[in-house]
N, C-alpha and C positions, 0 to 999 in steps of 0.2 A: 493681637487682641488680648487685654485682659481674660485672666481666669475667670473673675466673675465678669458677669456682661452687666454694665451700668450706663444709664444714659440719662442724662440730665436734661427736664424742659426747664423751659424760663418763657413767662408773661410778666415779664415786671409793667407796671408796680404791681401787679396781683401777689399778694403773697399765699396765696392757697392756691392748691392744684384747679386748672382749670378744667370744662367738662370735654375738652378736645383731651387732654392730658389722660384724664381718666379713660374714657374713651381708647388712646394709644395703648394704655396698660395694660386694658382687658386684651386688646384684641393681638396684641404680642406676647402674652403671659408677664407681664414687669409686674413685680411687686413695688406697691410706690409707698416707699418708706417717709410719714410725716415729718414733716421740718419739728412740726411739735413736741412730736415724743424722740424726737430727738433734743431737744432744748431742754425737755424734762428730763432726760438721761442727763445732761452736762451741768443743768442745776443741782445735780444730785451726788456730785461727786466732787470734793475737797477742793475747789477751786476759787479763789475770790472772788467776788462782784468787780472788783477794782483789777484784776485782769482779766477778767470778759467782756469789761465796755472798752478796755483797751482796743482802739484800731490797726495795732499793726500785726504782723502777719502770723503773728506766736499764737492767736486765741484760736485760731485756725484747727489746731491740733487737737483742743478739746473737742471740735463738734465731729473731727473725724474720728476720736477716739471712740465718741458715741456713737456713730456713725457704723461704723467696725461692731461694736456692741450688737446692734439691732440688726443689723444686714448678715450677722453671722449665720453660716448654715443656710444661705439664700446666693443660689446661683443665676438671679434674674432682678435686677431692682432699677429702681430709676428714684430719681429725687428731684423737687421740685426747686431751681432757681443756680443759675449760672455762679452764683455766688459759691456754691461748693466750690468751681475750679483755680477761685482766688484763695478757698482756704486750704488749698495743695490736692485737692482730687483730682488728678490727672491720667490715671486708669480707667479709662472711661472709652464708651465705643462710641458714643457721638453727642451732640449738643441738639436742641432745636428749640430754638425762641422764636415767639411771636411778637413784634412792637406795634402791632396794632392800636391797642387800646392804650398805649403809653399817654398820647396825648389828650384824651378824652376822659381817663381814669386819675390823674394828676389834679383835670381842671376839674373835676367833681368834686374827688378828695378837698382839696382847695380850697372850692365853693362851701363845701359844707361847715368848715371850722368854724367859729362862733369870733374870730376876729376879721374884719370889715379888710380884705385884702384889696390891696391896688393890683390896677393889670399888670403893671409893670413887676411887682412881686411874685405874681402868678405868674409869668413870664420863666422870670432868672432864677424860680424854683424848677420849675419844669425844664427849663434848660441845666440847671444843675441833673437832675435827676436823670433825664437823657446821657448829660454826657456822662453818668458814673454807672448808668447801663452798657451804653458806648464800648468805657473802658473794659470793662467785667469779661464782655461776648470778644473783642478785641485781643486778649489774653490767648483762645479757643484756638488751634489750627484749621485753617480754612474746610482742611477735607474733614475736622471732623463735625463741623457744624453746618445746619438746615437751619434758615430764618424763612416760617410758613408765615401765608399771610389769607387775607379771605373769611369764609364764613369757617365757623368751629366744623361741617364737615370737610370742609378744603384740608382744613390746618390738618385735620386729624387723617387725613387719606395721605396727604404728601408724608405725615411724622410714619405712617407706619408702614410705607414704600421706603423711608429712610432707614427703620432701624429691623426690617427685616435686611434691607441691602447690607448693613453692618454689620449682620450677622447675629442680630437679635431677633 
């Protein structure tokens, strides 16, 4: 186990914590560190625009250095989206994603843009979109990851039988 205890949820496409999420955090003590202010820490520091829309795996280092910033002096945190453990977070005591709403939050998204999309677009986005979720959770080692499913109390009763089991 990690010194610090950190446990990563994931609802993609949600990109804010969800109220099961929250929910976990009260009820295990996790301090849940915003994706935002951490974006606000790494916009803040000497780094180019032009290597942080870079996709390969170097921009990774700035969001943990922010990451490290704000989590310092916190022996308990969690942070919202499986995307940390692609950008090298790997001291972690467990994973729990939900893909619930994957399909349902996509075709809304989708539905709401202001240009007139074919199914077949909304399709092979949604499909893109899954499988680069897929990949992400795919990355995880099996024991350390929980995919809950169900209503927000389900998800939220199995995440916190999981990450007290982990030792959170």
């Amino acid at each position: 186990m990690p010194a610090r205890t950190v446990f990563l949820f994931d609802a993609s496409p949600i990109n804010e914590p969800t109220d099961w999420m929250v929910e976990v955090c009260r009820a295990t003590k996790l301090e849940l560190i915003d994706n935002d202010a951490i974006a606000e820490a790494v916009i803040k520091e000497p780094v180019s625009i032009a290597e942080l829309t870079k996709q390969g795996p170097g921009v990774g280092k700035h969001y943990l250095a922010a990451f490290e910033k704000l989590a310092k002096g916190k022996a308990r945190v969690a942070l919202n989206s499986v995307i940390w453990w692609k950008h090298g977070l790997h001291a972690v005591s467990g994973v729990v994603a939900s893909f619930d709403q994957v399909d349902s939050r996509i075709a809304a998204e989708l539905a709401a843009t202001p240009m007139k999309l074919s199914k077949d677009v909304i399709e092979a986005e949604t499909k893109r979109i899954k499988d680069t979720i897929a990949a992400a959770v795919k990355l995880v080692p099996k024991e350390l990851l929980l995919v809950v499913s169900g209503s927000d109390a389900d998800k939220a009763k199995a995440a916190i039988a999981f990450v007290k089991a982990r030792g959170g």
